[in-house]
C-alpha positions as CSV (number, residue, x, y, z in Angstrom):
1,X,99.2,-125.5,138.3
2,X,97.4,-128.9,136.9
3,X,98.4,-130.5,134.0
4,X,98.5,-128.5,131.1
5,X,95.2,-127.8,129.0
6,X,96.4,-129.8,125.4
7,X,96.5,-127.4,123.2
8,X,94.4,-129.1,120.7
9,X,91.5,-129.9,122.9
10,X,91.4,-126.3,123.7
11,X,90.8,-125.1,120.3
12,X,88.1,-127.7,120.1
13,X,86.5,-126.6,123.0
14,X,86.6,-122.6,122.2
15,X,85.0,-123.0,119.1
16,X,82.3,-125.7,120.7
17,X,81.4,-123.3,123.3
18,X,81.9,-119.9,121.2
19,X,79.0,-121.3,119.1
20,X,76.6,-122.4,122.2
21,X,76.4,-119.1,123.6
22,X,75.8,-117.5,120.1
23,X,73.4,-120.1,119.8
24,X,71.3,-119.6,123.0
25,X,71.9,-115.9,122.6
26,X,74.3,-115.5,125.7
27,X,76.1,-113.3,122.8
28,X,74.8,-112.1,119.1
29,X,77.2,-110.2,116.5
30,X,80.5,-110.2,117.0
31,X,80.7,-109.9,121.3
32,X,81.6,-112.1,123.8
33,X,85.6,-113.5,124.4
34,X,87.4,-116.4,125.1
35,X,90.2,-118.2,126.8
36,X,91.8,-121.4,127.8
37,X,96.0,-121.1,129.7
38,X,97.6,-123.5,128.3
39,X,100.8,-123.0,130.1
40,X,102.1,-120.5,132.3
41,X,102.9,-118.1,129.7
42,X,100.7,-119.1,127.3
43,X,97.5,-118.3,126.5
44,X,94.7,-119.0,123.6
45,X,92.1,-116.9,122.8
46,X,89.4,-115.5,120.3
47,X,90.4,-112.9,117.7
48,X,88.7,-109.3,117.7
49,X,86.1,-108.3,115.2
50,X,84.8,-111.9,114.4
51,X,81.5,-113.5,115.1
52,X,82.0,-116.4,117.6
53,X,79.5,-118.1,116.6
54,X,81.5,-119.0,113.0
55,X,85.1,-119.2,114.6
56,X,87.3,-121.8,113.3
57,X,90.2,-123.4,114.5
58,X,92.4,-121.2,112.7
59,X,91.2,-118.0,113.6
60,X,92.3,-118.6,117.8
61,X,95.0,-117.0,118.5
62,X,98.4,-117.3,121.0
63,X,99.3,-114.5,123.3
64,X,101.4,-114.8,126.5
65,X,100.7,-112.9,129.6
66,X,101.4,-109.9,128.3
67,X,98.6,-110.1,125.4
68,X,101.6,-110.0,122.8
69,X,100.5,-112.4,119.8
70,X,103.4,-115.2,119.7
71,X,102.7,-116.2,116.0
72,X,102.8,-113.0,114.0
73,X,100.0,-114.9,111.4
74,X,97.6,-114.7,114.2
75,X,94.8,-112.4,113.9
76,X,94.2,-109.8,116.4
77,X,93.3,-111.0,120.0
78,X,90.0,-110.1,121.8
79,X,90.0,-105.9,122.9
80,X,88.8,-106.8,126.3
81,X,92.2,-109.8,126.5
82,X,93.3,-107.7,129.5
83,X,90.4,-108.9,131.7
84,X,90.9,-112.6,130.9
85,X,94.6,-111.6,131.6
86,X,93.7,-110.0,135.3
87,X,91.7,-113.3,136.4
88,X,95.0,-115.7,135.3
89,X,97.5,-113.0,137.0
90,X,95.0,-113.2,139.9
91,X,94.2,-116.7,140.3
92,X,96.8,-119.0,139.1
93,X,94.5,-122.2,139.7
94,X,92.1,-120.8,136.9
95,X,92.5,-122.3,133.2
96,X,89.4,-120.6,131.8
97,X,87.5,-117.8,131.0
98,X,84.2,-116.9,129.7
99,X,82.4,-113.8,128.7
100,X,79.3,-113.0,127.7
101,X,76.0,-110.7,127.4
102,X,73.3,-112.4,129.0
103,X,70.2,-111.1,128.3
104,X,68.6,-111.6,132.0
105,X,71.3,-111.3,133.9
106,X,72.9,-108.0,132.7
107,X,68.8,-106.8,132.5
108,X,69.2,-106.8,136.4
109,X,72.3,-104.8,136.2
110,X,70.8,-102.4,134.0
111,X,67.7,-102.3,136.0
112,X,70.1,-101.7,139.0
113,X,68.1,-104.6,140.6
114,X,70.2,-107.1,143.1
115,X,70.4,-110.4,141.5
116,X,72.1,-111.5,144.7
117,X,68.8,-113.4,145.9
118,X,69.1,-116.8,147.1
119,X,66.6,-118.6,145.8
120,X,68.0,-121.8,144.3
121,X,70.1,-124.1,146.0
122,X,72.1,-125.2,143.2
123,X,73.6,-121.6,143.0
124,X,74.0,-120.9,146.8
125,X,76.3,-124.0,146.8
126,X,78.3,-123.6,143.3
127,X,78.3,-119.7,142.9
128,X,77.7,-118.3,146.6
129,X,77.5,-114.7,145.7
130,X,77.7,-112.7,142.4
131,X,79.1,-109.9,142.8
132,X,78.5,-107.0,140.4
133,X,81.9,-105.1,139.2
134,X,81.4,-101.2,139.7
135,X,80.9,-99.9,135.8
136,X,83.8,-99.7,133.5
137,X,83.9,-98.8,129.4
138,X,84.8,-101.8,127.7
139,X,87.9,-102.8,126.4
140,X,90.1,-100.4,128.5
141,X,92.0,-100.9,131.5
142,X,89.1,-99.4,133.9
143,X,87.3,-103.2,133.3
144,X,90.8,-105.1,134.9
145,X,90.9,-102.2,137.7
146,X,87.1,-103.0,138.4
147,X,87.4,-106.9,138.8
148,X,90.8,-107.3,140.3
149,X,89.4,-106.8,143.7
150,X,86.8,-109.3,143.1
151,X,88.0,-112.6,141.1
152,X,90.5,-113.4,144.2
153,X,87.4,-115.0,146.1
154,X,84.5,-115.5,143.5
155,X,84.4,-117.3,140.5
156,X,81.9,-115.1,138.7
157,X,81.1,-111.3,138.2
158,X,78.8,-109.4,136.6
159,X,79.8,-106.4,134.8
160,X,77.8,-103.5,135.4
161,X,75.3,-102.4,132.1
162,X,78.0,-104.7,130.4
163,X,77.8,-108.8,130.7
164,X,79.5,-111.3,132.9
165,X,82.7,-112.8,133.4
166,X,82.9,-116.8,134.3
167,X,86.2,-118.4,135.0
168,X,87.2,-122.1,136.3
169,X,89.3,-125.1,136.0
170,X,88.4,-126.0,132.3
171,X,86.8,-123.8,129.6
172,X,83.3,-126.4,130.5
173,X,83.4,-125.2,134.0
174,X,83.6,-122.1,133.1
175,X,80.7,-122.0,130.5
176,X,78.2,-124.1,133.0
177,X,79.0,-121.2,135.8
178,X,77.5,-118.9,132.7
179,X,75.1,-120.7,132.6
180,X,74.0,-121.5,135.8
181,X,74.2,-117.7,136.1
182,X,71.7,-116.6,133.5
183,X,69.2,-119.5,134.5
184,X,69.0,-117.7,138.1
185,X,68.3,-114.5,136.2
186,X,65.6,-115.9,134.4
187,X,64.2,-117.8,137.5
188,X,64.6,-114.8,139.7
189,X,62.6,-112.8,137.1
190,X,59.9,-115.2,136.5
191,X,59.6,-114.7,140.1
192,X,59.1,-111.5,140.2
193,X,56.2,-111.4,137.5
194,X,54.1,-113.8,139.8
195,X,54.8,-111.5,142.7
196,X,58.3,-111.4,144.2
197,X,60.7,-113.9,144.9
198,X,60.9,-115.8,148.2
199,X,64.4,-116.3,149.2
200,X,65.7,-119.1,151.3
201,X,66.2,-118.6,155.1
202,X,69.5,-118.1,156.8
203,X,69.5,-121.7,158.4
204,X,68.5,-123.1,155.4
205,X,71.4,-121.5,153.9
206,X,73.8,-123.1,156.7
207,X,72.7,-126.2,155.7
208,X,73.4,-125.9,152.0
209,X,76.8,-124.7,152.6
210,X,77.4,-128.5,154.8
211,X,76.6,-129.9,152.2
212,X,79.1,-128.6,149.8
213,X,81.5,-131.0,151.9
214,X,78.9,-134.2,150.4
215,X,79.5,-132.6,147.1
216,X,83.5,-132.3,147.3
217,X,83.2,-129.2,146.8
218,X,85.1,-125.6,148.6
219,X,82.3,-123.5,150.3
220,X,81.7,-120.7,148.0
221,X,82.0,-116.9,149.1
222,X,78.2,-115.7,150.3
């Protein structure tokens, strides 16, 4: 692993980020989770039953890689912990995780309409595919059973008629992959009001994925 996430810039950063999603309405009421490992075994998150738009710094809470709280003051962690907890067990160069509701993107997955379209460079080259998790009730084990096959070669998901599920090197990277996915949902169906969307061609695609070498980036999975 990289060096370790400091443990006070990772509280900053949950509660920076907790509040921009419930401010652009990626989440509303008390949904949405978050996490940063800090070490190995250790992991902060957000509490259960608490509006992440008013977290403080106080309210995170420590869990190892169990989920076990290690500071018995700690509130209760996140119900849906055990799918942050499948992505680190899964990919040990991932830091981060994000999860959200938003509104475009899981309209698609309600609507059972592909949102795998490629219609904007930016997300050929940074998200390749999205893959949609088969559907799973929340906070049980079904979600980690649903994504384990998937987070080993993408670094996004949607969760079917649930939300979606961002992970990356920093808690930042993580939340601009949220981001970038729910600005394609909204392209995509701005698209389809004025007609349909046209997609890019396969060579055009090649060529995107060449560049990803310019960028310094690894080709993502399409």
């Amino acid at each position: 692993m990289n060096e370790k996430y400091s443990q006070t810039k990772a509280r900053t950063d949950i509660i920076e980020i907790a509040r921009l999603c419930y401010e652009r309405r990626y989440i509303c009421g008390m949904e949405g989770n978050f996490s940063i490992r800090l070490e190995e075994n250790l992991i902060l998150t957000t509490p259960a039953g608490v509006c992440k738009g008013k977290l403080n710094e106080d309210d995170l809470v420590l869990v190892d890689m169990t989920g076990a709280p290690k500071d018995a003051r700690n509130k209760r962690p996140s119900t849906e912990l055990k799918m942050h907890l499948t992505v680190y067990q899964n990919r040990p160069d991932v830091k981060a995780c994000v999860h959200a509701h938003p509104t475009y993107a899981v309209g698609f997955s309600v609507a059972g309409v592909d949102l795998n379209q490629h219609i904007l460079p930016e997300v050929v080259v940074t998200l390749g595919k999205i893959p949609v998790a088969p559907y799973a009730t929340p906070s049980t084990d079904e979600v980690s059973d649903s994504i384990a096959p998937i987070v080993k070669e993408h670094d996004s998901l949607i969760l079917d008629h649930h939300g979606a599920l961002t992970y990356g090197c920093d808690l930042w990277d993580a939340y601009y992959k949220l981001e970038t996915i729910e600005h394609h949902a909204q392209t995509l169906y701005i698209a389809h009001t004025l007609g349909g969307a046209k997609t890019l061609d396969k060579p055009e695609i090649e060529k995107l994925m060449k560049t990803c070498a310019t960028y310094g980036i690894p080709q993502p999975k399409l």
